[in-house]
C-alpha positions in Angstrom: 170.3 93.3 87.0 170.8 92.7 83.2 168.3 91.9 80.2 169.5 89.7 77.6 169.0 89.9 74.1 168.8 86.4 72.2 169.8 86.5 69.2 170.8 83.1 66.4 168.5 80.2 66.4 170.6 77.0 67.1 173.5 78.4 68.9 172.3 80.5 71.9 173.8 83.6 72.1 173.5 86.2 74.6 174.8 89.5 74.9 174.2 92.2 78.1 172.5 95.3 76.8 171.6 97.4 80.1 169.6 97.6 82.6 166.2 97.3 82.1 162.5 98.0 84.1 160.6 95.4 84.1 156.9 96.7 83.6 154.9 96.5 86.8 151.6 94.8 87.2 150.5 98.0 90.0 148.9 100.6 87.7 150.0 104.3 88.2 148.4 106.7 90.8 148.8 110.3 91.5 149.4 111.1 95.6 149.9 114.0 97.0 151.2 115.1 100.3 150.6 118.6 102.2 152.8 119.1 105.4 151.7 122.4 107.6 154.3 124.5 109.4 153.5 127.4 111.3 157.0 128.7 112.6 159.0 125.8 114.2 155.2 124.4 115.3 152.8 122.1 113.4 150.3 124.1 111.0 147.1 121.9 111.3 145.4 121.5 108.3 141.5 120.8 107.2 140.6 118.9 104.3 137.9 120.2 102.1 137.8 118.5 98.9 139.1 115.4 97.5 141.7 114.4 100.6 141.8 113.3 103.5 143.5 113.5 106.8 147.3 111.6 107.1 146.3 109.9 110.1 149.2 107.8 110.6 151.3 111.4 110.4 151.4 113.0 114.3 150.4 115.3 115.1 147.2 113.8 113.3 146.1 117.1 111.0 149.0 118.5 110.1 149.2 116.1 106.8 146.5 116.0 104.4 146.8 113.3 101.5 145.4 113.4 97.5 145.4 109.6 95.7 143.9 109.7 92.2 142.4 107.1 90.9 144.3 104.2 88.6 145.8 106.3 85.5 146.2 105.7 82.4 149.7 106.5 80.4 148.4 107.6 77.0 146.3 110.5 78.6 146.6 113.4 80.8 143.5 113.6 83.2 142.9 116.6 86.0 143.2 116.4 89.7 141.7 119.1 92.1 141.6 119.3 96.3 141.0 121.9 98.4 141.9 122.5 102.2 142.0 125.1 104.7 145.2 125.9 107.0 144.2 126.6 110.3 147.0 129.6 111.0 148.9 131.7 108.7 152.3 129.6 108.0 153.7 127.4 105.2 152.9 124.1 103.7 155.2 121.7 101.6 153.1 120.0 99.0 155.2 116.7 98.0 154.0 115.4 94.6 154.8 111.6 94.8 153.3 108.2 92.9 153.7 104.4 94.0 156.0 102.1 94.1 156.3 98.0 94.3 158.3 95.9 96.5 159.5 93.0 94.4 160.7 89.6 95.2 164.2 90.5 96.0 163.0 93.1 98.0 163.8 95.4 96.0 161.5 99.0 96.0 160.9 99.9 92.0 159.5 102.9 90.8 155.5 103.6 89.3 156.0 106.6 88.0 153.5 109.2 87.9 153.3 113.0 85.4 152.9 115.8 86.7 151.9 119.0 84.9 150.1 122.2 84.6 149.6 122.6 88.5 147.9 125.9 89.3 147.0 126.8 93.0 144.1 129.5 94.4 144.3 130.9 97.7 148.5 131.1 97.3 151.2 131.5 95.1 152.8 128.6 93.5 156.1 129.1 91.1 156.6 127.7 88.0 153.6 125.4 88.0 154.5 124.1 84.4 157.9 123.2 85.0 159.3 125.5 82.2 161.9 127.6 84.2 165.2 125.8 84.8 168.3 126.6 87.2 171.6 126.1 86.4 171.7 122.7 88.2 168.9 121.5 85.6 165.8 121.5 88.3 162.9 123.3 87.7 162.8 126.4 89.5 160.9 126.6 92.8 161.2 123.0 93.2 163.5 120.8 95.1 163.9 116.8 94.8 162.2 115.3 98.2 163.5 111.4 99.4 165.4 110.2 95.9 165.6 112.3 92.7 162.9 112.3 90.6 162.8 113.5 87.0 162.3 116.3 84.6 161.0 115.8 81.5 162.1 117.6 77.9 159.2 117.3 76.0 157.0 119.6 74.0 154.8 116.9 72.8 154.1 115.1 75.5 153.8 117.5 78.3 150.1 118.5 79.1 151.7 122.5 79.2 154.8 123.8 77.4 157.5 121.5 77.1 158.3 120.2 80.1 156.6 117.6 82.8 158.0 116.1 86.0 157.5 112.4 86.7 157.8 111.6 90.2 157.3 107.8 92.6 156.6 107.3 96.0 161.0 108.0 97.2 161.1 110.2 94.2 159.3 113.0 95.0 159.2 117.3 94.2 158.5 119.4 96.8 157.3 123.4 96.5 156.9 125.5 100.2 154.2 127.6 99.8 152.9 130.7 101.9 149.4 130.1 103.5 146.8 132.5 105.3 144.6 131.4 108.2 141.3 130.4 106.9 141.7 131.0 103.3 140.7 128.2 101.5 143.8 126.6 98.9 142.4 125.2 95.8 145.3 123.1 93.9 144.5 122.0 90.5 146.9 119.5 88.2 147.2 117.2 85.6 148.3 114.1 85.8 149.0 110.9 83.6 150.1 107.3 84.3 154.3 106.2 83.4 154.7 102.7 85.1 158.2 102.2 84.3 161.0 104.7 84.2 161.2 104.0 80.0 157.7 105.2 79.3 
């Protein structure tokens, strides 16, 4: 839809400016989600620290899920879990935040930052965000559900000068290479953005 921008006092004139996001009364969350894959079979997965198991995703341990607590917009905060895969394999970690089903049914974006995310026990690329392809995505990522965003900007981002802001069908994903009982720490940071304007 269309905003409107009133402008006279007496005579009421309106004139279409763009669209618009209306701010959202759901407060920003990080959530992260880690899909096993060992081969064309499920990787199983066993959460550590600070997840938890997807249990509506089958088979049940082959998801693990990462919320954060409400975030605010003028800060970055950190974010750390931990798991353990169960066989050597891969894992897609899909960096995600909320979104709101509004009146008309519509599905609106709460969009969450993402920076600085470094992982132990396997080798993540481009954690920052600061190496770009010639399509404009950051290297080593690819867009998951919807396209989410890349942010240009060295005083904002929490490292370098770029940041990603992703929502729950805007989402980047990174495969990554995992061992059989080596523990994967992953460590971020993370900030609130409830509407795609901020």
């Amino acid at each position: 839809g269309h905003s409107w921008d009133v402008r006279k006092s007496g005579v009421l004139w309106l004139e279409p400016f763009g669209d618009m996001a209306l701010p959202s009364l759901l407060a920003s969350r990080a959530y992260i989600l880690v899909y096993g894959r060992s081969g064309e079979e499920p990787l199983m997965l066993k959460a550590v620290e600070n997840c938890t198991v997807a249990t509506w995703s089958r088979p049940v341990g082959q998801c693990i899920s990462v919320g954060s607590p409400n975030l605010d917009d003028k800060e970055w905060r950190e974010l750390s879990f931990s798991f353990v895969p169960e066989a050597d394999g891969t894992v897609d970690m899909k960096l995600m935040g909320r979104g709101e089903r509004r009146p008309d049914n519509t599905f609106v974006p709460i969009w969450t930052r993402y920076d600085n995310i470094r992982v132990k026990g396997a080798q993540i690329t481009n954690g920052s965000f600061e190496r770009i392809d010639a399509a404009g995505r950051p290297v080593g990522w690819v867009p998951d559900s919807s396209e989410p965003l890349l942010v240009n900007d060295s005083t904002g981002a929490a490292d370098g000068a770029r940041f990603v802001k992703c929502w729950h069908n805007g989402r980047w994903k990174q495969t990554l290479k995992v061992q059989s009982g080596h523990p994967v720490t992953v460590t971020c940071q993370v900030r609130g953005g409830t509407t795609p304007s901020r």
